[in-house]
C-alpha positions as CSV (number, residue, x, y, z in Angstrom):
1,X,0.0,0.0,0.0
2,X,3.1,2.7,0.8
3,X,3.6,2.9,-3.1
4,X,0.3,5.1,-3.6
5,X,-0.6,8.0,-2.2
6,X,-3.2,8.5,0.9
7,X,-6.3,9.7,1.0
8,X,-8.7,11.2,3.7
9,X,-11.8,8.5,3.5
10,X,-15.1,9.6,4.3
11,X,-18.8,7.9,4.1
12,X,-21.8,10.0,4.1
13,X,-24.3,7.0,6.2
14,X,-27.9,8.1,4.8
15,X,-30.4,6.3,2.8
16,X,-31.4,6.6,-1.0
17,X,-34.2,9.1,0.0
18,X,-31.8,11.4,1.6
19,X,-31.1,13.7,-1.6
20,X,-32.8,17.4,-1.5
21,X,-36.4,18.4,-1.2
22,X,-35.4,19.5,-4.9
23,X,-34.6,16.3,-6.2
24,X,-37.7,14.5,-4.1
25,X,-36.4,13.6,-0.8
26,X,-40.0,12.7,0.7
27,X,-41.1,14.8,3.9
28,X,-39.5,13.2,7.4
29,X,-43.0,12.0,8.8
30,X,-42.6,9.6,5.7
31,X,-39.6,7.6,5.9
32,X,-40.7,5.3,8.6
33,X,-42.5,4.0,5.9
34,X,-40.3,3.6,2.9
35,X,-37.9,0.5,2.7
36,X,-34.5,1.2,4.2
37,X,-31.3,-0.1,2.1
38,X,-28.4,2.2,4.4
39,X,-27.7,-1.0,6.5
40,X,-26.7,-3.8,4.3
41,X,-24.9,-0.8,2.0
42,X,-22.6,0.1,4.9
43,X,-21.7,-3.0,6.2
44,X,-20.8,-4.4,3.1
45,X,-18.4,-1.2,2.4
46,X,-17.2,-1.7,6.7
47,X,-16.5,-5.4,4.9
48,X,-14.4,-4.0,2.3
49,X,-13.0,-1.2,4.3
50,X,-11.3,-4.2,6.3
51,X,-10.2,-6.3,3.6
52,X,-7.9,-3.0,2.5
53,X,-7.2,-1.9,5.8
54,X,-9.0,0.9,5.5
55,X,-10.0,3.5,8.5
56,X,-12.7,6.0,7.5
57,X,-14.3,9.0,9.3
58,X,-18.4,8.1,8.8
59,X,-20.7,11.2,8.9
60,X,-24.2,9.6,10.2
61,X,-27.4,11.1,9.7
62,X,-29.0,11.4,13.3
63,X,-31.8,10.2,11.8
64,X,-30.3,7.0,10.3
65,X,-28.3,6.3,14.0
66,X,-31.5,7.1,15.9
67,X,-32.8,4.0,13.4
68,X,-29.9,1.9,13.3
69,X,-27.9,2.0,16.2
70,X,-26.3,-0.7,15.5
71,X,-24.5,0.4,12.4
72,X,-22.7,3.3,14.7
73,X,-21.5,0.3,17.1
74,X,-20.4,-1.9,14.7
75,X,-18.5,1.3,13.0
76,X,-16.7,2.2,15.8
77,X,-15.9,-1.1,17.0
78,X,-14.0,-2.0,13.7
79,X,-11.9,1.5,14.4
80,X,-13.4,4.1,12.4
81,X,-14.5,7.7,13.5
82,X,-18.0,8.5,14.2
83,X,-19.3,12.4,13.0
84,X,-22.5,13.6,12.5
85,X,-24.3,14.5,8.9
86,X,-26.9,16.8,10.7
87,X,-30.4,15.2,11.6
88,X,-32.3,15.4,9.1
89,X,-30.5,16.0,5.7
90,X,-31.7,19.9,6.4
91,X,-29.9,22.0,3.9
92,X,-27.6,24.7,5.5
93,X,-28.8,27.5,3.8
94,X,-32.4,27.0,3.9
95,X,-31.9,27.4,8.0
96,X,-31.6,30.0,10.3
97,X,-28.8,29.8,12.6
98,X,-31.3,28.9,15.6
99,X,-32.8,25.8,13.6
100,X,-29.2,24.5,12.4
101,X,-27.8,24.5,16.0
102,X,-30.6,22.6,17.0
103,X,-30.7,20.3,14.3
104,X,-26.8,19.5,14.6
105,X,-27.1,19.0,18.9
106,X,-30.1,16.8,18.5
107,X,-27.5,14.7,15.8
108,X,-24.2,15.2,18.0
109,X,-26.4,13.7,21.5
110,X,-27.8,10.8,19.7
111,X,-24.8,9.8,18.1
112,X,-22.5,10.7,21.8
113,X,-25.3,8.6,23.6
114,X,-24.7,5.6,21.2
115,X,-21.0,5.5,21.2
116,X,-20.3,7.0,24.6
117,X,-17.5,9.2,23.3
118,X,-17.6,12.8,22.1
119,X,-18.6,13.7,18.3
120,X,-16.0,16.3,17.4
121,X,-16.8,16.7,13.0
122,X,-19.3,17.6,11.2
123,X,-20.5,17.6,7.3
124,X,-23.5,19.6,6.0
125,X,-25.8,17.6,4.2
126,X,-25.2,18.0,-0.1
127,X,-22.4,20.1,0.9
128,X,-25.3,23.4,1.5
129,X,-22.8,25.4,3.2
130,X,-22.9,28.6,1.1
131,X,-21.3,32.2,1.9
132,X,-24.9,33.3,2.5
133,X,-24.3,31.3,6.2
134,X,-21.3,33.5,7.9
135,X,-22.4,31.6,11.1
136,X,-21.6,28.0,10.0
137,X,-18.4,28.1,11.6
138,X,-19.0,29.7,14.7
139,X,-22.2,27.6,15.3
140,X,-19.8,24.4,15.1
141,X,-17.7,25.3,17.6
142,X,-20.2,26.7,19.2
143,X,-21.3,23.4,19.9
144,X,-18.7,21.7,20.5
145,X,-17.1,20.3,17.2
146,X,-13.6,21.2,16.1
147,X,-13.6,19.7,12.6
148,X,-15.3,20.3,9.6
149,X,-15.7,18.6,6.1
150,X,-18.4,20.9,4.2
151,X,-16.6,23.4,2.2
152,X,-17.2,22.1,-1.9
153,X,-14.6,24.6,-3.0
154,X,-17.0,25.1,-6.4
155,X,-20.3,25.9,-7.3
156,X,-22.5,23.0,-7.3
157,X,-26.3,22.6,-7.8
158,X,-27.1,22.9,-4.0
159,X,-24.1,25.0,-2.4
160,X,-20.6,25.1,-2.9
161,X,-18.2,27.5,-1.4
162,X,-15.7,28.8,-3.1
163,X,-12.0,29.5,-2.2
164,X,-8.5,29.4,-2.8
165,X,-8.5,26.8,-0.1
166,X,-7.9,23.3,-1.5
167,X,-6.2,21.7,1.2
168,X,-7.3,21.3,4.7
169,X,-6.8,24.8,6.7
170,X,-8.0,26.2,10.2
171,X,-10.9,28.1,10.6
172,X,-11.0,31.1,13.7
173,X,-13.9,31.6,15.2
174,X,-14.6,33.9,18.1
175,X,-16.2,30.4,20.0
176,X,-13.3,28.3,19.1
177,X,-11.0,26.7,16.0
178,X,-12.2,24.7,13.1
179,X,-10.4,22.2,11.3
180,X,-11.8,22.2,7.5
181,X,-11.3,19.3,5.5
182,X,-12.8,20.6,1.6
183,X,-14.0,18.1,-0.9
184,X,-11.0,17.6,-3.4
185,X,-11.2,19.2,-6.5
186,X,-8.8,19.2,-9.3
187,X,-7.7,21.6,-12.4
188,X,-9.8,20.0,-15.9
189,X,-10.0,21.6,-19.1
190,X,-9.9,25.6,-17.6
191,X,-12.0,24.5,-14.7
192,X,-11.6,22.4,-10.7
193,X,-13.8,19.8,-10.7
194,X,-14.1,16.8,-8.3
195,X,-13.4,13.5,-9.3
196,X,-13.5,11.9,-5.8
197,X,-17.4,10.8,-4.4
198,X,-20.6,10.5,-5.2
199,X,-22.0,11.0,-8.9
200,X,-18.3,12.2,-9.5
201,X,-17.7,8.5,-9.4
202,X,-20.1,7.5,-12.0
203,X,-19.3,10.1,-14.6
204,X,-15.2,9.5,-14.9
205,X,-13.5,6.1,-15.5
206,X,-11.6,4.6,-13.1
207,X,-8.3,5.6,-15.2
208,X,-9.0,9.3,-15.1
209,X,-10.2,9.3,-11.6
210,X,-6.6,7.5,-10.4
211,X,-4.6,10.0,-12.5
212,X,-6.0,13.3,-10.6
213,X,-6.0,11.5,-7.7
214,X,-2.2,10.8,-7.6
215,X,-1.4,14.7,-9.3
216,X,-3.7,16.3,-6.3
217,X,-1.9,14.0,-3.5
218,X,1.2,15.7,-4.5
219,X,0.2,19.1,-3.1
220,X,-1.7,17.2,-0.3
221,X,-4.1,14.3,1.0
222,X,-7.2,14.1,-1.5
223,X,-10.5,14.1,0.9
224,X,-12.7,11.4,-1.0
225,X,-16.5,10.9,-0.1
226,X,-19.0,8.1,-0.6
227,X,-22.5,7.6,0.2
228,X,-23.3,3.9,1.8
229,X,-26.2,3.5,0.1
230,X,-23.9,3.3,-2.6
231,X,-22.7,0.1,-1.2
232,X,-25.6,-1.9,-2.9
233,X,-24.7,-1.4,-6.4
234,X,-27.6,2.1,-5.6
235,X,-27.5,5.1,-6.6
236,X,-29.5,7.7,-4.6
237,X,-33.2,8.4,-5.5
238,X,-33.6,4.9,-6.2
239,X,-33.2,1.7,-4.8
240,X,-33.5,0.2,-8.6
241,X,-30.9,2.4,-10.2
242,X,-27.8,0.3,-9.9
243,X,-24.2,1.8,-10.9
244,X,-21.1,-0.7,-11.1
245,X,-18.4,-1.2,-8.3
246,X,-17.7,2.4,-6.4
247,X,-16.8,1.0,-3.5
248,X,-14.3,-1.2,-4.7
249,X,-12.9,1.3,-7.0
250,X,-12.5,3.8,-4.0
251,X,-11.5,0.3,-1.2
252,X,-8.3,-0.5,-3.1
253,X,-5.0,0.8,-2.3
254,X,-3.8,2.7,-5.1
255,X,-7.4,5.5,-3.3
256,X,-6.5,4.8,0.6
């Protein structure tokens, strides 16, 4: 594994339903209701994350811990980090200040309660963190996290904010420091685009995705990101729309 360069692994842990209001994420008093893949989707990548001794930070929704409790134990126990992904897949801007404290301690207690340690990183659900939220920042460590993994350094359909920052930098707040670990982007035809989670996956072969991957990890350590319900063959919105081997793409060594 020391021949390839390292990455920073992380795992969104939310179900196929958890998109955007936008893109038809169903109303909270329905997903009780609507079959639940998120648990055989991230065990089987926790599976593969061992095969390749692999050690990922996992953002949980607080919803999805609340729910499956067990998926945070069995995390943890097999050495990863546990973070929280918000409570309810709320985007960032859409809130006030008020509502997104709330919604992040209602996350950070669930998931503190269930692992008996302390939840210290956070990442904002479809990366929503915009500039029109000056208070993101302060609000985390206003609550008690000191790490951060929202900042899309591009526009994107639902957020992005952009900077010159491309590696992971500390934020000052007057409540306390954050760590912030952006999304990796890299330079492509006059433009930085990700190649490293999600959708990202899907559009770029493998070959392409490797080659970035090893230029960026020579001005730093790429942050990748995965959902787990992409650990079925699923993308989101769909339990029936299948894509073809993410997670063993991203597992092998030349990513991790």
């Amino acid at each position: 594994m020391s021949e390839y360069p390292k990455s920073i692994f992380t795992i969104d842990v939310e179900d196929y339903f958890n998109v955007t209001e936008e893109r038809g994420e169903p109303p909270v008093s329905e997903w009780d209701s609507l079959p639940g893949i998120v648990e055989s989707g991230f065990l089987k990548l926790l599976d593969l994350l061992d095969i390749y001794q692999v050690k990922a930070t996992c953002f949980f929704l607080g919803y999805i811990a609340n729910k499956y409790p067990q998926l945070v134990q069995e995390a943890q126990k097999r050495g990863h980090e546990i973070a929280s992904h918000g409570m309810f897949h709320r985007i960032i801007y859409k809130m006030s200040r008020e509502e997104f404290t709330a919604d992040i301690l209602q996350s950070k207690n669930i998931l503190e309660d269930i692992c008996s340690e302390k939840v210290m990183a956070f990442r904002s659900p479809s990366f929503s963190l915009t500039e029109a939220t000056p208070w993101f920042f302060e609000a985390l460590a206003e609550t008690g996290f000191i790490a951060d993994s929202s900042v899309f350094p591009v526009k994107r359909d639902y957020g992005g904010f952009p900077t010159a920052q491309k590696k992971p930098y500390q934020i000052t707040t007057d409540k306390g420091n954050i760590y912030e670990f952006p999304i990796s982007v890299a330079p492509f035809c006059g433009k930085e685009i990700c190649f490293f989670g999600g959708g990202y996956l899907r559009l770029f072969p493998k070959q392409l995705i490797l080659y970035m991957h090893k230029k960026l990890s020579k001005e730093g350590i790429p942050t990748l990101f995965l959902h787990s319900s992409e650990g079925n063959g699923t993308a989101t919105s769909s339990p029936k729309n299948e894509q073809n081997g993410i997670f063993q793409k991203l597992c092998k060594p030349e990513y991790c």
